[in-house]
C-alpha positions in Angstrom: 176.2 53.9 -35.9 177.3 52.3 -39.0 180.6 53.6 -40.1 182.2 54.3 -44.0 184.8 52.8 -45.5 187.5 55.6 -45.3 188.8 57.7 -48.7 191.7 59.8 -48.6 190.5 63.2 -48.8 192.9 65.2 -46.7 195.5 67.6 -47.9 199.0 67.1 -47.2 198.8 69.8 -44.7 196.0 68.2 -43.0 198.2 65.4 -42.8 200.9 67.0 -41.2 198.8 68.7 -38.9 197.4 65.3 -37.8 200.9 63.9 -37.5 201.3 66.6 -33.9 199.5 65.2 -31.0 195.9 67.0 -30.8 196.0 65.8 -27.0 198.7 68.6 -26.5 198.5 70.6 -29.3 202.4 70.2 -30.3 204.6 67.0 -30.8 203.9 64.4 -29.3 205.3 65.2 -25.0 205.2 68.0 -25.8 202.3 69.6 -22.2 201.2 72.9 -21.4 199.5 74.2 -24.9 196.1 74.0 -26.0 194.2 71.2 -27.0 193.1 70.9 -30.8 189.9 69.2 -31.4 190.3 65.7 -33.2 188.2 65.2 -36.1 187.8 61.4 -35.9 187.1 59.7 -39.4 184.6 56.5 -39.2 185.9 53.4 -40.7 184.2 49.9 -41.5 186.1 46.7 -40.5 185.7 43.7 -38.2 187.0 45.3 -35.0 184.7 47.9 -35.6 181.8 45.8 -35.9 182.7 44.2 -32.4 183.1 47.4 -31.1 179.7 48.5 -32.3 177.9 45.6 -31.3 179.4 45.8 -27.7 178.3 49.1 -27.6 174.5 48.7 -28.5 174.6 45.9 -26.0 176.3 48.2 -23.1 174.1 50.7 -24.3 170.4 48.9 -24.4 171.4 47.3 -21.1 171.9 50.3 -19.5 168.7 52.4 -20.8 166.7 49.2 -20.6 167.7 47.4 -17.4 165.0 49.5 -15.1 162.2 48.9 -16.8 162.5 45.0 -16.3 160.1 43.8 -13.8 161.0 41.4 -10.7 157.4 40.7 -9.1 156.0 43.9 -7.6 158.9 46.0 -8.5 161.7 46.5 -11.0 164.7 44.2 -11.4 167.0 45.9 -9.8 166.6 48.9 -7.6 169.1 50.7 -5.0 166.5 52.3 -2.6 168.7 54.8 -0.6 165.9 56.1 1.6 165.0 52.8 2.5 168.3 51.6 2.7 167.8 48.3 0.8 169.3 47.3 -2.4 167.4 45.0 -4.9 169.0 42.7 -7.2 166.7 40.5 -8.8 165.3 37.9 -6.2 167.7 39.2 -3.4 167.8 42.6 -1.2 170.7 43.7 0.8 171.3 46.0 2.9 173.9 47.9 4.8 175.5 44.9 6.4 176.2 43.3 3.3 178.5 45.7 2.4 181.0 43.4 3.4 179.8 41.6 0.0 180.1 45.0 -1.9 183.5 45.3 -0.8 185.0 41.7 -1.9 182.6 42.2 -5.5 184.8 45.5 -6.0 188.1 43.7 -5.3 186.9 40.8 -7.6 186.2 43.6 -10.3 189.9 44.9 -9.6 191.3 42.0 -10.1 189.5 40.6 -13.4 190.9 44.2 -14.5 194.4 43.3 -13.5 194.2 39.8 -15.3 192.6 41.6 -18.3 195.1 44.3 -18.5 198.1 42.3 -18.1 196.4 39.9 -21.0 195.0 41.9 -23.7 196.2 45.5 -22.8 193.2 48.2 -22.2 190.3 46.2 -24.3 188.2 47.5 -21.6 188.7 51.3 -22.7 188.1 50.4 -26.1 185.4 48.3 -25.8 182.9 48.9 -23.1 184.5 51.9 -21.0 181.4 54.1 -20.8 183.0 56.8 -21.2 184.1 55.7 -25.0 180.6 54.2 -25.4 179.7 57.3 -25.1 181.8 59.2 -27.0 181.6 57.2 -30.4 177.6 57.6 -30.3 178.2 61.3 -30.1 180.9 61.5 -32.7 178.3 59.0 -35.1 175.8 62.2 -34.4 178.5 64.6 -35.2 179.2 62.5 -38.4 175.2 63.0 -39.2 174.6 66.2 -38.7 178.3 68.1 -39.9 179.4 65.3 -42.1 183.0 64.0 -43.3 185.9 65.5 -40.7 186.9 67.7 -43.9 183.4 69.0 -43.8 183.3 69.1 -40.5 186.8 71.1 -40.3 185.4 73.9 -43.0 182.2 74.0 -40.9 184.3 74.9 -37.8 186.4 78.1 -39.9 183.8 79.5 -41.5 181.6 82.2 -40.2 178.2 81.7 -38.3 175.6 81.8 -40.7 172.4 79.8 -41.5 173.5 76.9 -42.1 176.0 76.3 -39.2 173.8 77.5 -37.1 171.3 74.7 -38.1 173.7 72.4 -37.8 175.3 72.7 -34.8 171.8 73.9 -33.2 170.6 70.1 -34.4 174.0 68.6 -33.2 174.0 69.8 -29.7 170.6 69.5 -29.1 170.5 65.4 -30.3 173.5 65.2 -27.5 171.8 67.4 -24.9 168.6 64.9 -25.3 171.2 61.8 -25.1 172.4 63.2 -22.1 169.3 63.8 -20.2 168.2 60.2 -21.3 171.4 58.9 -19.8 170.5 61.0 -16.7 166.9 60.0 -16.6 168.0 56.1 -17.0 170.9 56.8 -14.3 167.9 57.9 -11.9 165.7 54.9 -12.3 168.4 52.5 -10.4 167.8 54.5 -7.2 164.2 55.7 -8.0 161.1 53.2 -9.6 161.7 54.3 -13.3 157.8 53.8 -13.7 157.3 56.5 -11.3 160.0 58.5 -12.3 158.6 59.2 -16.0 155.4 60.5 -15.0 157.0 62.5 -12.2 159.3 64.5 -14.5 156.7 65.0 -17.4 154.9 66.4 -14.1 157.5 68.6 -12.8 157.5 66.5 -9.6 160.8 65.3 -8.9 162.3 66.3 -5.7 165.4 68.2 -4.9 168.1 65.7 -5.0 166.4 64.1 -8.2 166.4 67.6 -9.9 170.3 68.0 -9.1 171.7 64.6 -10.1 169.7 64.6 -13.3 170.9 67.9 -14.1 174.7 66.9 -13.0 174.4 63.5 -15.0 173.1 65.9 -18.0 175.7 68.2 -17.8 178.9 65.8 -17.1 177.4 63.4 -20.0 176.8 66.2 -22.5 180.9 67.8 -21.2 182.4 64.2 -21.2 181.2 62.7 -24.0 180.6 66.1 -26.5 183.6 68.4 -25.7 186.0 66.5 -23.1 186.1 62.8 -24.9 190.1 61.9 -24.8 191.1 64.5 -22.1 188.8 62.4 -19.8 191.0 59.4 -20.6 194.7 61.3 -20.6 194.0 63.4 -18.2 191.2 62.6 -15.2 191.3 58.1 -15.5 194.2 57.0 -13.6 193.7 53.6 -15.8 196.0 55.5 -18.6 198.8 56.3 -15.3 199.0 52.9 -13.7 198.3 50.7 -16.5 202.0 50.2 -17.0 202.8 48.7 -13.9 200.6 45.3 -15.0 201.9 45.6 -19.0 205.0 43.1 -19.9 206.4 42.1 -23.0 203.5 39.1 -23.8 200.6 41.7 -23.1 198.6 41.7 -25.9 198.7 45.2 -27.5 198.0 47.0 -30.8 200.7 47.7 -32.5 202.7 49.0 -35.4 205.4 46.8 -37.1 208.1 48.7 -37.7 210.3 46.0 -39.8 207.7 45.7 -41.9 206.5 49.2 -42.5 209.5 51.0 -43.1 210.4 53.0 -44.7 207.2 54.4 -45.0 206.4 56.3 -48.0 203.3 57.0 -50.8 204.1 55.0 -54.4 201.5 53.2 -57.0 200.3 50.1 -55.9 203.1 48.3 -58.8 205.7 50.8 -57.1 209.3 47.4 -56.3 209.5 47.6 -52.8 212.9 46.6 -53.3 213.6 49.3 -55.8 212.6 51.4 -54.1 213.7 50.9 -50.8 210.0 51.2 -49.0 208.5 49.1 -46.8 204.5 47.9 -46.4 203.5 51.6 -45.1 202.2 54.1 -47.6 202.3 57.1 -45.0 198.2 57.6 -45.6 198.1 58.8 -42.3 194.8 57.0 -42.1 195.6 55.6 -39.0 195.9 58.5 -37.3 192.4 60.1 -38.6 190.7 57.5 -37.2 192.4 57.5 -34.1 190.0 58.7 -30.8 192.4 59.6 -29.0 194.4 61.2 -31.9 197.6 59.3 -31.7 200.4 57.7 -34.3 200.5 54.3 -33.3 203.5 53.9 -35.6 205.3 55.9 -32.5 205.3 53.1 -30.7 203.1 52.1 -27.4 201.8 55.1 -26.3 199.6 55.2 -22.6 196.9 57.4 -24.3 196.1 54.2 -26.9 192.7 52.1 -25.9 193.4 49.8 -27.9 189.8 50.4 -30.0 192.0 48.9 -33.1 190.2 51.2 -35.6 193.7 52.2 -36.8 193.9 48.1 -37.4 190.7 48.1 -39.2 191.5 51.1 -41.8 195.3 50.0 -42.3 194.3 46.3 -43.3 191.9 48.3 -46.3 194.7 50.1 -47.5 196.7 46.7 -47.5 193.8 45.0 -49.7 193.8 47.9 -51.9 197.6 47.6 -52.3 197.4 43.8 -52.5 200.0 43.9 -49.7 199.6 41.4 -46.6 197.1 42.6 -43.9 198.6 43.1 -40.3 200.9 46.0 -40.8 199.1 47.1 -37.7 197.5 44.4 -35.5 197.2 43.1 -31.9 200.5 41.3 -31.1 202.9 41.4 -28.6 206.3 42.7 -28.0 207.5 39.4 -27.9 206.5 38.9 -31.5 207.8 41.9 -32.9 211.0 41.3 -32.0 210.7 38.1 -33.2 210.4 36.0 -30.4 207.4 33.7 -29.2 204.7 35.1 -26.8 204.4 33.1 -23.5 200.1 32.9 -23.0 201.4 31.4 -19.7 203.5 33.6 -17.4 203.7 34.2 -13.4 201.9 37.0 -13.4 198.8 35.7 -15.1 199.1 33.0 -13.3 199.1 35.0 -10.2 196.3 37.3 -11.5 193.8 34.6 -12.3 194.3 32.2 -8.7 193.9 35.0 -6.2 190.8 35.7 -8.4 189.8 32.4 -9.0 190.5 32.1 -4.7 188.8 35.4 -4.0 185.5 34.4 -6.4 184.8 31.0 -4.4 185.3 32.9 -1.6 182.8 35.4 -2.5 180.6 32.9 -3.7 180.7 30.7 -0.1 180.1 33.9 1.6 176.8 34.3 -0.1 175.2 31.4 -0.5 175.9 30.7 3.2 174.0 34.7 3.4 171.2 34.4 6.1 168.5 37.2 4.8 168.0 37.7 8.5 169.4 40.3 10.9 169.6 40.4 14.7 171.1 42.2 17.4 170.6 41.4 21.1 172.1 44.0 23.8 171.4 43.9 27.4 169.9 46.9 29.8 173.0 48.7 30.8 171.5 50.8 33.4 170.6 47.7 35.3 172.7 44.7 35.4 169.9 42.6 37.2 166.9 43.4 39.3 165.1 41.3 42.2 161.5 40.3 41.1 158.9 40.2 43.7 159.1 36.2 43.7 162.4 35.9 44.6 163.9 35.6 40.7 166.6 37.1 39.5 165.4 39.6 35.7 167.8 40.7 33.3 165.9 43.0 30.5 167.0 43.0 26.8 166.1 44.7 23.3 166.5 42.5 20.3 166.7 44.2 16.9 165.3 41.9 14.1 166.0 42.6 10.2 163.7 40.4 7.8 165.9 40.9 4.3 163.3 38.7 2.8 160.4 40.9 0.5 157.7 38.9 2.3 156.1 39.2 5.6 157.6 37.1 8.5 156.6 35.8 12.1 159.6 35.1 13.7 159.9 33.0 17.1 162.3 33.9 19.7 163.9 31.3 22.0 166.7 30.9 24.2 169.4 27.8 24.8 171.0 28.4 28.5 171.1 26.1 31.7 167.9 24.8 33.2 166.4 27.3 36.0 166.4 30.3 32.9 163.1 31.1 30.7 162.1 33.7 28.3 159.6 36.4 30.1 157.2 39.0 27.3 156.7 38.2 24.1 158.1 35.3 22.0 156.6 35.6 18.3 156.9 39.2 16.3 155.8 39.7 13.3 157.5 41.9 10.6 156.7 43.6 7.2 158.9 43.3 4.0 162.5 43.9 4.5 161.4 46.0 8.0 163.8 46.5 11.1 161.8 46.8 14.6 163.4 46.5 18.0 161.4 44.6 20.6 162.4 44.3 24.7 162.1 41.3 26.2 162.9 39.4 29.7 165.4 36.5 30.8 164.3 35.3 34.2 166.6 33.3 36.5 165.6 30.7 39.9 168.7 31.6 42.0 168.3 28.2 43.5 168.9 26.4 40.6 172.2 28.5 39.5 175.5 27.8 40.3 177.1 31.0 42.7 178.6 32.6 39.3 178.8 36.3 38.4 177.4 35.8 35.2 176.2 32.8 32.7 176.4 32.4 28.7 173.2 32.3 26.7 172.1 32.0 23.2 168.9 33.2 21.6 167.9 32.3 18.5 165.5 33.7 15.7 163.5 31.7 13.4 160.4 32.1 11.1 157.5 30.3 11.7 157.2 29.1 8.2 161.0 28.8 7.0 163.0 27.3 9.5 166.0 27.6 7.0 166.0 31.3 8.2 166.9 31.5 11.5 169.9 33.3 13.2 171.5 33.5 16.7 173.5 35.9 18.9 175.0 35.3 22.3 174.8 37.4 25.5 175.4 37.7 29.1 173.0 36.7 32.0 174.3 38.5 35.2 173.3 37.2 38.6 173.8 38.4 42.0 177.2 38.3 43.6 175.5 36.4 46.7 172.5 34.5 47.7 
């Protein structure tokens, strides 16, 4: 995915063209008319190279992740069947998804402090989506060429060599896509089995259907959709607004600087000439992804990718004019003012996250990989034994979350003339739920005239006393001796 350093090599009429909003098809608000595809033009430049790197990163992560091993089985692993979900060392399970909850409200709100910081870095950096999207338009690049090439491509007829080119084109990004499905599938299924299992023509129903919709959404999304996903179908682009203020952090295009805008020779007097910094190359908007003018102004379709930043601070070298015509700055700065880094909605941002992360991280590390339930026989609140004693039956449901077998011990704190009746010890696999009955017995003699008592029982392991766990219940005696 390397990228070239731009040339100008469109016609004034391309340039015009480029200047209406391919989003819309017409000026810039204008809705309602077709879409015109965008021609994106690769540029070199330090943002880029961030954004590149970032993207191999998200990128390796994602298609590598499954194959990394965690003892017996891979790293991590969200068995649906089974209902357990492994992350490294630790399985969860449905009850935890308490946990799941607070993680996604922890994620919302490092978006919020993000956003209201340094604008939508997150769509322009790792969004997936635009991950994506700028390996498919580096295969496009590859396989059609320059966006003028690729533009003549497009108008002229089918004949051999279009058809070899776009055939080679949309079958590298059907083959990306299926990879992208097939990784997607080893979260939920062992990726080790998976492999030979499709090669085989073994995969079951459901793994058949979401590989084919992962395929087909990736191949749609990131091929043919790209910035109409954005505009149109993320509600990021809508609501972002509400956490932007005048200190966000935002790529921009300074207008005091740059106008008026207009082509000269590099020893063209700006003073005699009455132009500012911008030579109107419109080079900023063929690089654009989304297919914007950022000298418009802020604009909800930018994501802040800065690759217009990158290509306008080579035509500044090249005109041996100051770099930062466009940059990330603030409004604050632009109109000549300085940017608060400190402000009461950052501030707000980062302590109910800061609040809601030590929360989080109390809640699991005090996590006991042990479940229990205890519920009494409802279709007989007490029996008479032959002996005289008063029986209350129970079922106890035990959950060992740990990925090792486990003998736990039951037992039971109430007052003296109660003891456990059936078995005390059970034994369970690997992160397996079993319900067991079991007996509290009761001397009447020795109990107050009450129509019921408090107890406790607890659940321990045998080798781990750290893992134990407790529930209370009812004992429920006779009205009168």
């Amino acid at each position: 995915m390397t990228d070239k350093i731009p040339t100008q090599d469109v016609t004034p009429k391309d340039a015009a063209q480029n200047r209406k909003s391919p989003t819309t098809g017409g000026p810039q608000g204008e809705l309602y008319t077709s879409r015109k595809h965008i021609y994106v033009r690769r540029v070199q430049g330090f943002f880029q190279k961030l954004r590149t790197g970032t993207n191999w990163v998200l990128m390796l992560g994602f298609f590598l992740t499954p194959f990394i091993p965690w003892g017996d089985r891979q790293a991590i692993l969200f068995d649906l069947p089974a209902r357990q979900f492994h992350i490294l060392g630790t399985t969860f399970f449905p009850h935890d998804f308490m946990l799941l909850a607070w993680l996604l409200i922890i994620l919302a709100f490092v978006l919020f402090f993000v956003t209201n910081f340094a604008g939508r870095v997150w769509c322009g950096y790792t969004c997936p989506q635009f991950v994506w999207t700028w390996l498919y338009i580096w295969v496009e690049e590859k396989t059609e060429g320059s966006p003028n090439k690729r533009k003549k491509l497009d108008k002229q007829p089918l004949n051999g060599e279009k058809f070899l080119r776009k055939g080679i084109k949309h079958l590298v990004w059907l083959v990306i896509a299926l990879a992208t499905a097939i990784a997607f599938l080893g979260y939920f299924s062992p990726i080790r089995d998976l492999l030979p299992r499709i090669l085989a023509f073994e995969l079951g129903t459901w793994e058949m259907f979401w590989m084919g919709f992962f395929t087909l959404f990736t191949y749609l999304f990131a091929g043919w959709l790209r910035e109409q996903v954005c505009i149109y179908m993320c509600p990021y682009a809508r609501f972002q607004a509400v956490m932007f203020d005048k200190d966000t952090l935002i790529v921009s295009y300074d207008a005091a600087r740059g106008e008026p805008r207009g082509p000269r020779k590099k020893s063209t007097n700006l003073e005699e000439a009455n132009l500012g910094h911008c030579i109107d190359c419109d080079l900023c908007v063929q690089v654009c992804p989304v297919g914007i003018d950022i000298r418009n102004g802020l604009q909800y379709e930018c994501i802040t990718c800065a690759a217009c930043v990158d290509v306008c601070d080579q035509v500044m070298d090249k005109m041996e004019y100051p770099r930062g015509l466009i940059r990330y700055t603030t409004e604050e700065e632009l109109e000549g003012r300085k940017t608060k880094i400190l402000r009461p909605r950052l501030i707000g941002y980062f302590t109910v996250l800061m609040a809601m992360i030590i929360a989080f991280s109390v809640a699991l590390s005090n996590r006991v990989p042990l479940e229990m339930e205890v519920q009494r026989d409802r279709n007989q609140l007490f029996r008479m034994t032959s002996e005289g004693l008063i029986e209350n039956s129970y079922r106890i449901g035990i959950t060992n979350m740990v990925q090792e077998e486990r003998t736990f011990r039951l037992s039971l704190e109430a007052p003296e003339g109660l003891e456990l009746q059936s078995a005390e010890t059970y034994t369970l696999d690997a992160g397996e739920t079993q319900q067991f009955s079991f007996r509290v017995v009761a001397d009447p003699e020795k109990l107050p005239q009450v129509p019921a008592i408090d107890i406790r029982l607890y659940i321990e392991s045998e080798s781990d006393p750290s893992l134990k766990n407790s529930r209370e219940s009812r004992f429920i005696l006779r009205s009168a001796r």
